[in-house]
N, C-alpha and C positions, 0 to 999 in steps of 0.2 A: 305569797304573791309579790312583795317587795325582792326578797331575793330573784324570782324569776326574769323582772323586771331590769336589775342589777346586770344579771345573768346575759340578758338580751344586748343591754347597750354596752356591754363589755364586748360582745361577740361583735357590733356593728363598728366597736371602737378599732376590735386587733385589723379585722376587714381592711376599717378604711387606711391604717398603717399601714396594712403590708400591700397593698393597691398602689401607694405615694410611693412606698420604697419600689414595688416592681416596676412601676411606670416612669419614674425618677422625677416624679414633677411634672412630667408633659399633659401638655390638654390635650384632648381628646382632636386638634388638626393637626398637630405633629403624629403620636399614633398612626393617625391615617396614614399621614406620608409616610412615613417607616413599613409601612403596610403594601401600599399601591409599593415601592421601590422596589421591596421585593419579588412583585409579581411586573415588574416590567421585564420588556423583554427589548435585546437591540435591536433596531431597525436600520438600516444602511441603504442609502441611496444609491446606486450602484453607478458608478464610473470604470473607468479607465486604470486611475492610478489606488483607489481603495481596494479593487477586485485584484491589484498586480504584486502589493503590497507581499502576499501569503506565497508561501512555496508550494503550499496547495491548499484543497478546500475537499472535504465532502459533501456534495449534496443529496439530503434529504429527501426533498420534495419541491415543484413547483407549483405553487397553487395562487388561485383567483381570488380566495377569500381570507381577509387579516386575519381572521379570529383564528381561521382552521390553522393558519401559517402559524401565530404565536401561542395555541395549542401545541401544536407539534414541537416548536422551542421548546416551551415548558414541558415537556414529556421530555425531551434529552438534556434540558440543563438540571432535571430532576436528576438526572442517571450519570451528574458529571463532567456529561460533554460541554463544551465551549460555544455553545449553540446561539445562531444569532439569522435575521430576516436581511436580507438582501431586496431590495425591491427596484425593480426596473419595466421603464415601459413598452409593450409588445405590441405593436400596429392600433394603439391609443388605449391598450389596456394592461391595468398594472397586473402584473406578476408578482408573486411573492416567495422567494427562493430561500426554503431553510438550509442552510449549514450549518457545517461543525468547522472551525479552524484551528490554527494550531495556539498554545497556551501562551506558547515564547517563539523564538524563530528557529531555536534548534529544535523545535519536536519534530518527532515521526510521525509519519500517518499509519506505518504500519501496527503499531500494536492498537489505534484505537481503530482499524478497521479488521485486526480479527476479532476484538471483543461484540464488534457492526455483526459479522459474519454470523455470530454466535445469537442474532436476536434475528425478528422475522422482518426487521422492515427494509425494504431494496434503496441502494443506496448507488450515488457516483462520485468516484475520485478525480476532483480537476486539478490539474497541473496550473503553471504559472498564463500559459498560453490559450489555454481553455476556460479559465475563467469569465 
């Protein structure tokens, strides 16, 4: 009984080490944050001079509702893409426009829209003007 006893707080002991060493000392609000960061997604207010910034944009999708919009984010910044929410308002109601933009300011839109081409979801190419 004493060895299994041994046995037990030994096992609760390596536990709580390697718990300190993977977490590095954070409590349990930092975690969180390190948590939620990851699943944020960008939002963008949409203007004039942010929308003019890019040599182009793909959009995604326009949609009504946040959650579906930063769903769909995270489904393409899962897959890579540079995916982000645009949101602007349409005769008193928000819009919420997924894109894809470019990494740097020399990228192509061509190769991430035939890898687009190759998946099922319909997609549009804006220019500087059409944004």
């Amino acid at each position: 009984m004493k060895e299994r006893i041994i046995g037990i707080s030994t096992i609760a002991a390596v536990i709580t080490v390697i718990s300190f060493i993977y977490l590095k000392g954070d409590g349990l609000a930092e975690i969180e944050k390190r948590i939620e960061a990851r699943q944020s997604v960008t939002i963008e207010e949409a203007s004039i001079q942010s929308d003019l910034i890019y040599p182009w944009v793909i959009q995604l999708g326009a949609l009504q509702d946040l959650e579906d919009a930063k769903a769909l984010t995270k489904q393409f910044e899962r897959k890579g893409y540079n995916a982000y929410i645009s949101s602007k308002d349409f005769s008193g109601k928000k819009i919420y426009r997924v894109r894809i933009r470019p990494s740097n300011e020399d990228e192509e839109a061509a190769p991430i829209i035939k890898k687009l081409e190759r998946g099922d979801h319909e997609f549009q190419v804006l220019g500087k003007g059409q944004q």
